[in-house]
N, C-alpha and C positions, 0 to 999 in steps of 0.2 A: 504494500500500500504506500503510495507517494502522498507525503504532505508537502502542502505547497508555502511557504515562505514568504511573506510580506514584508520588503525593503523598506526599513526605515532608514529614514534622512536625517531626522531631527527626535532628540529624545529629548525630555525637560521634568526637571526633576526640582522639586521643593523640600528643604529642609530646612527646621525650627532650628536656633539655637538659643541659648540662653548662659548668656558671662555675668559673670558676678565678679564685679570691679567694688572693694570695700565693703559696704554694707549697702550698697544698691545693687540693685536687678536689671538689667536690660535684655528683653525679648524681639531677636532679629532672625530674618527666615532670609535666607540664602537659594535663589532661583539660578541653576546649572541647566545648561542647553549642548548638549554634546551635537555638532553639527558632521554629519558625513559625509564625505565629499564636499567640502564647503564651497559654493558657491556666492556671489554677486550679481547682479543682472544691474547694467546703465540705464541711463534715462534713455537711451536709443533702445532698449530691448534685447540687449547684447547681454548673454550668459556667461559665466568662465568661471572655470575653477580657478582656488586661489594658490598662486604659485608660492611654495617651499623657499625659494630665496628673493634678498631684496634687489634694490636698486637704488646702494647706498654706498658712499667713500668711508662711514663709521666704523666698519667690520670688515676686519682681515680675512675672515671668511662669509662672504654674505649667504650664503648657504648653511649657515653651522646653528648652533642652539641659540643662541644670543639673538643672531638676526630674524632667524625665524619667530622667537618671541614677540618681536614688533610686531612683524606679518599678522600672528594670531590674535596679537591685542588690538591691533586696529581692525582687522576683520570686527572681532567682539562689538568694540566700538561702531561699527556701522551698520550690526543689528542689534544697539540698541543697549549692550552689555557692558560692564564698566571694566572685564578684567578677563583675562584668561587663565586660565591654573590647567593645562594638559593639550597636547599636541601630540602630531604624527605622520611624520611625512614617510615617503616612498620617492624612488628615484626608480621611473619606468623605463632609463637607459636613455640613451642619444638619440637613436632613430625612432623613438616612440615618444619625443620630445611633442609638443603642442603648446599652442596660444592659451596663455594664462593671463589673470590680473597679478599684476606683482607690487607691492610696497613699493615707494622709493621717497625719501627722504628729500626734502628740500633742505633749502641752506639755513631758513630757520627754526629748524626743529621741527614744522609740521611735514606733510610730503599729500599722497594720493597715489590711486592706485593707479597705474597703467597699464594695457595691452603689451605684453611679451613673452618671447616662447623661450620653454624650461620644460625641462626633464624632469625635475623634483614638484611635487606634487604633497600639499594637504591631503591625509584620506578622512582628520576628522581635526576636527577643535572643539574644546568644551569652555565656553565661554561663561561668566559669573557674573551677578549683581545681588545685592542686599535688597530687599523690599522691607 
């Protein structure tokens, strides 16, 4: 008997926590969004996954953990997220390279993403915010 398997994209997850700082109580809930295959779509209707490295002179290896970190975090950031805490790229090799959105930094510290082709590849991010 074949069971059939529903791909999910996006999984979103709610947890309470509650820290005790002295002798007060504070009660905050932490909303986690694991995205798979992470995606962007432009204001033209234009799709792409999001590319594994940046497009930045910060990073000795723009491909490595550090700059991918940006990548995730501003992904996060533009659905909506204020943080990322876990990634996972894949490098689908050279000839299986394709048009991705990639990070790239501007000269003041902000940047946007742009159209460029890369081998290394997001297969998911789990992006954070407090509610």
């Amino acid at each position: 008997m074949a069971i059939k398997m529903k791909k999910i994209s996006v999984l979103t997850l709610t947890t309470a926590l509650t820290l005790v700082v002295g002798n007060k109580i504070a009660l905050s809930q932490v909303t986690t969004q694991e995205f798979f295959n992470p995606a962007l779509t432009n204001p033209n209707g234009q799709t792409l996954n999001i590319a594994g490295c940046v497009k930045s002179d910060r990073f000795s290896n723009v491909c490595g953990e550090d700059a991918r970190g940006v990548a995730a975090r501003e992904f996060c950031k533009a659905k909506g997220y204020s943080s990322w805490h876990r990634n996972q790229v894949t490098d689908m090799g050279w000839k299986n390279r394709k048009t991705q959105w990639a990070w790239r930094d501007s000269d003041q510290g902000s940047g946007n993403f742009v159209s460029d082709v890369s081998s290394f590849t997001f297969t998911y991010i789990s992006c954070a915010r407090r509610t």
